[in-house]
C-alpha positions as CSV (number, residue, x, y, z in Angstrom):
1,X,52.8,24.9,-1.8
2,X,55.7,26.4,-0.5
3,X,56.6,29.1,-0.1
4,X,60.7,30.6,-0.4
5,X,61.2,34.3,1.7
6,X,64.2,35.5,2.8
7,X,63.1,36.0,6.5
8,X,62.6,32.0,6.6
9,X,66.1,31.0,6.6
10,X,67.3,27.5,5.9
11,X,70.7,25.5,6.1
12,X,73.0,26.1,3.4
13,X,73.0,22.4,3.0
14,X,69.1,21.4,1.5
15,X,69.9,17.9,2.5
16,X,70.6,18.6,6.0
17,X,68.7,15.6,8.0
18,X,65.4,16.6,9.5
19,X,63.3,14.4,12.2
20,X,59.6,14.2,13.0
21,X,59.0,12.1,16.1
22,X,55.2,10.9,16.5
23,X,52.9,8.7,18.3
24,X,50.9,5.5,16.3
25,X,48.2,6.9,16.2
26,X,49.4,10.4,13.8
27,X,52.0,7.8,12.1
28,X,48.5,5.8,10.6
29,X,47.3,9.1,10.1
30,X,49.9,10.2,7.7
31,X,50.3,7.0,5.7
32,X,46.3,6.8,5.8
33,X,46.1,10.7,4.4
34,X,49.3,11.5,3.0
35,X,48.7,14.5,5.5
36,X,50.3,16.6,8.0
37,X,48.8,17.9,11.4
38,X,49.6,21.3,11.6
39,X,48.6,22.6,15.6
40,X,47.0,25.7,15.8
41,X,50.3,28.1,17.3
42,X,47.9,28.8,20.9
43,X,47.8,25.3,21.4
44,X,51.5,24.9,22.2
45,X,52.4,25.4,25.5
46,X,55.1,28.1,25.1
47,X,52.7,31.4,25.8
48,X,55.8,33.1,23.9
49,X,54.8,31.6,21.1
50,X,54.6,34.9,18.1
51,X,55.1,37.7,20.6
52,X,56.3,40.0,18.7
53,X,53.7,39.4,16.2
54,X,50.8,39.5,18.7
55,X,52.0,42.5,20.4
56,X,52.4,44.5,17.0
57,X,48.4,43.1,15.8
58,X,50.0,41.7,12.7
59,X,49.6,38.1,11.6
60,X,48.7,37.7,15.5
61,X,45.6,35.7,16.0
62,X,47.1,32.9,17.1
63,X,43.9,31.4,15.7
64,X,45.1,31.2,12.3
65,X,48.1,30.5,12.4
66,X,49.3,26.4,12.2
67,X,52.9,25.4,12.8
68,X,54.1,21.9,12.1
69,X,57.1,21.1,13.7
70,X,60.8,18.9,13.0
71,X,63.9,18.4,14.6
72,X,67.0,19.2,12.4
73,X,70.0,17.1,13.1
74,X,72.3,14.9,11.4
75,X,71.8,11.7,14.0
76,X,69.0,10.3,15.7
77,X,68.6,12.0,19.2
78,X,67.9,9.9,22.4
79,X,66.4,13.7,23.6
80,X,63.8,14.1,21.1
81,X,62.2,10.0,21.6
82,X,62.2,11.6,25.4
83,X,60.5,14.4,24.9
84,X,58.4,13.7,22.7
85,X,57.3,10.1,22.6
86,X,55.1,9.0,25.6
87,X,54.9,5.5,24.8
88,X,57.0,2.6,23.4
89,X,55.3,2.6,20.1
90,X,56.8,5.8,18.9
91,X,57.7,6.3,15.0
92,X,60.5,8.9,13.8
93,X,60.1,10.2,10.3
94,X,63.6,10.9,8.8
95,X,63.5,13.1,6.2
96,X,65.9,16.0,4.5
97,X,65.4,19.9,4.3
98,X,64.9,19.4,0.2
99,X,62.5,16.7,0.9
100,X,60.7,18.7,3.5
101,X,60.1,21.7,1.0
102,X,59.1,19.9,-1.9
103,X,56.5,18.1,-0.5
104,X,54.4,20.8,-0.3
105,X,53.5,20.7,-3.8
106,X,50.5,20.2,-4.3
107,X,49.2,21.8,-1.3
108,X,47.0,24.8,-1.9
109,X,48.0,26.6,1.2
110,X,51.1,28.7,1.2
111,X,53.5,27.1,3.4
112,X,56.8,28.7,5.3
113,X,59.5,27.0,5.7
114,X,62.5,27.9,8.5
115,X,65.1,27.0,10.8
116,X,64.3,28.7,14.8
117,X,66.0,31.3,16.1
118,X,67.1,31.5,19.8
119,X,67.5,34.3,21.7
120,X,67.6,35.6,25.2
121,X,64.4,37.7,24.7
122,X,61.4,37.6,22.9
123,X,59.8,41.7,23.8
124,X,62.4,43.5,21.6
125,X,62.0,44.4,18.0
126,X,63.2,41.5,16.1
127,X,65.1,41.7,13.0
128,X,62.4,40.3,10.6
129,X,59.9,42.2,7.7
130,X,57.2,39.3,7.3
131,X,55.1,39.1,10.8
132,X,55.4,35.4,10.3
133,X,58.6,35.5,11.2
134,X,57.9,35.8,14.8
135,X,56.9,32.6,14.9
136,X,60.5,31.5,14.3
137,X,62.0,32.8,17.7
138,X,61.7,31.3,20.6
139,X,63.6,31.9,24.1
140,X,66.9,30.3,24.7
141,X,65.4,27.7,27.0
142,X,63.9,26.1,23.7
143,X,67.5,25.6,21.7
144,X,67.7,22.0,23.0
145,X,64.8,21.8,20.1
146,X,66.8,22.6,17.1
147,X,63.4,23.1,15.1
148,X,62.8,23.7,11.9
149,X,59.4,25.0,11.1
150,X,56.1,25.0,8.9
151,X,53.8,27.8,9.5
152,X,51.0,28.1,7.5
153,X,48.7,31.5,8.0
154,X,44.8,31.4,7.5
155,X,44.4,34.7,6.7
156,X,41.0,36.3,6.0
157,X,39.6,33.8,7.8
158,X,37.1,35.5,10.5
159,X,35.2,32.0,11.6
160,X,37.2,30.1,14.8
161,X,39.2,27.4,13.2
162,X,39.9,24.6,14.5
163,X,42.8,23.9,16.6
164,X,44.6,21.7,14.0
165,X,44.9,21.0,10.6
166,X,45.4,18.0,8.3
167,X,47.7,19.3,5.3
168,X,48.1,17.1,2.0
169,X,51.8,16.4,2.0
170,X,54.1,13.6,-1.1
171,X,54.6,11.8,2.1
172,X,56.9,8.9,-0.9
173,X,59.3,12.1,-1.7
174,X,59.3,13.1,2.3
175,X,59.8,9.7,3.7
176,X,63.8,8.9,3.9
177,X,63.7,5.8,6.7
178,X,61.6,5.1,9.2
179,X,62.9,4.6,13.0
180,X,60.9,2.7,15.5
181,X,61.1,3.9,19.2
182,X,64.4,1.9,20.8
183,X,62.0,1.0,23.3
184,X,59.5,-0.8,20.8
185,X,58.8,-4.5,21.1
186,X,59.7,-6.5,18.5
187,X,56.3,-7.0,17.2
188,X,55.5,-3.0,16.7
189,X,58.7,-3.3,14.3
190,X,57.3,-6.1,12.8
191,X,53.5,-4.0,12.5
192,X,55.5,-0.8,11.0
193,X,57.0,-2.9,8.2
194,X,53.7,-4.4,7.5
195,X,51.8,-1.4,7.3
196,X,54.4,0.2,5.1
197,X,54.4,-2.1,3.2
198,X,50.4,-2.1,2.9
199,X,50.9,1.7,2.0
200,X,53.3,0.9,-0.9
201,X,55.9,3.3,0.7
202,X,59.6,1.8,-0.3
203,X,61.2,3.0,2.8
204,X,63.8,1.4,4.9
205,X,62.0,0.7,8.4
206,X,64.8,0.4,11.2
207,X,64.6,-0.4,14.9
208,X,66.3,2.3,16.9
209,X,69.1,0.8,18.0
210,X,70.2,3.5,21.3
211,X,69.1,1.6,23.6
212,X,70.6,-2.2,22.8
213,X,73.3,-3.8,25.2
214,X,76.8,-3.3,23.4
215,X,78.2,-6.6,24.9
216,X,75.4,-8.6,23.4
C-alpha cells in the first residue's frame, strides 16, 4: 500500500492533475488486471538513474528496485503524446495525486510516492535520509518531465527479478477521464469507449482534441 515519508514530497494540492500516457497494448493490460507495470529502475535509459544510491551501496541494486512513472500537470501536454506515444493509438490516463495514492490499497507491496527533483548534478550528497530517495533526482535535462514517481523496493530479495512488475492497483478510484491520442482514428475512439464500457469503468472517454483545425 502506500506508503507516506517525508523525503517523498508531494504537491500541497492532493488533487493536483497527474497523467499516464501508454501504448494499447499496457492500456488492455490495466483494464484486463487492474495492474500497473512497474520497470525495473536499470531498464530506463537514464544511467543516472539512483546514483547517489548506487554509489553509497544502499537500496542500490537497481535490480530491485521498480519505478512507475506519471506526468503531473494541470492540462494535457502535446510534449508527453510526443515523447511518449509511438503510435496513433495512444491512451492517456488522467488521474489526481489523491487518486494516485489511494489506489495502492490493497497492494501488499510498500509503495513511494513523490514529485522529481531537478538538479544540475547528480554526484553530490543529496539532501535526503531514505536511500530511495535518490531515485527522485534526476539531471536538469529531465525537467521537461515533470514526474511524479512510484518506486517500489524488493528488498531481501537475492534471486534476479524480472525486469518489470505487474502491481494490483483500484484502477475505478484512479481513473478520472480517459484521452485518446489526437492523432487516433475515429474508430480507436470508438474501440476505447467499447472496451471501457466492457470493463464496467464509468469514465468519461474523450478524443484529444490538440490537434483539430480551429476554422473547422
Amino acid at each position: 500500500m502506500y506508503k507516506a515519508d517525508k523525503n517523498f514530497s508531494l504537491p500541497k494540492n492532493k488533487g493536483a492533475l497527474v497523467w499516464k500516457f501508454l501504448d494499447f497494448a499496457k492500456f488492455i493490460s490495466l483494464l484486463e488486471t487492474n495492474s500497473l507495470y512497474f520497470a525495473r529502475a536499470d531498464q530506463f535509459n537514464d544511467p543516472y538513474e539512483g546514483l547517489q544510491a548506487r554509489l553509497n551501496g544502499s537500496a542500490g541494486n537497481t535490480k530491485n528496485i521498480y519505478i512507475n512513472c506519471w506526468h503531473q500537470n494541470e492540462c494535457e501536454s502535446a510534449a508527453m503524446w510526443d515523447l511518449y506515444i509511438k503510435s496513433n493509438e495512444g491512451i492517456a490516463i488522467q488521474s489526481s495525486v489523491a487518486k494516485l495514492c489511494g489506489s495502492f490499497n490493497d497492494c501488499d507491496h510498500e509503495v513511494y510516492i513523490g514529485r522529481t527533483k531537478y538538479i544540475e548534478s547528480l554526484t553530490e550528497k543529496l539532501p535526503n535520509t531514505n536511500p530511495l530517495g535518490s531515485y527522485l533526482y534526476k539531471r536538469k535535462s529531465f525537467a521537461h518531465e515533470l514526474e511524479i514517481r512510484a518506486i517500489i523496493n524488493l528488498k531481501n530479495k537475492n534471486k534476479p527479478q524480472a525486469m518489470g512488475i505487474f502491481i494490483p492497483i483500484n484502477s475505478n478510484l484512479l481513473i478520472e477521464k480517459i484521452y485518446v491520442a489526437p492523432t487516433a482514428e475515429k474508430w480507436i475512439f470508438e474501440l476505447v469507449k467499447r472496451l471501457v464500457e466492457k470493463y464496467q469503468l464509468d469514465k468519461e472517454v474523450i478524443k484529444s482534441s490538440l490537434l483539430d483545425d480551429p476554422i473547422i
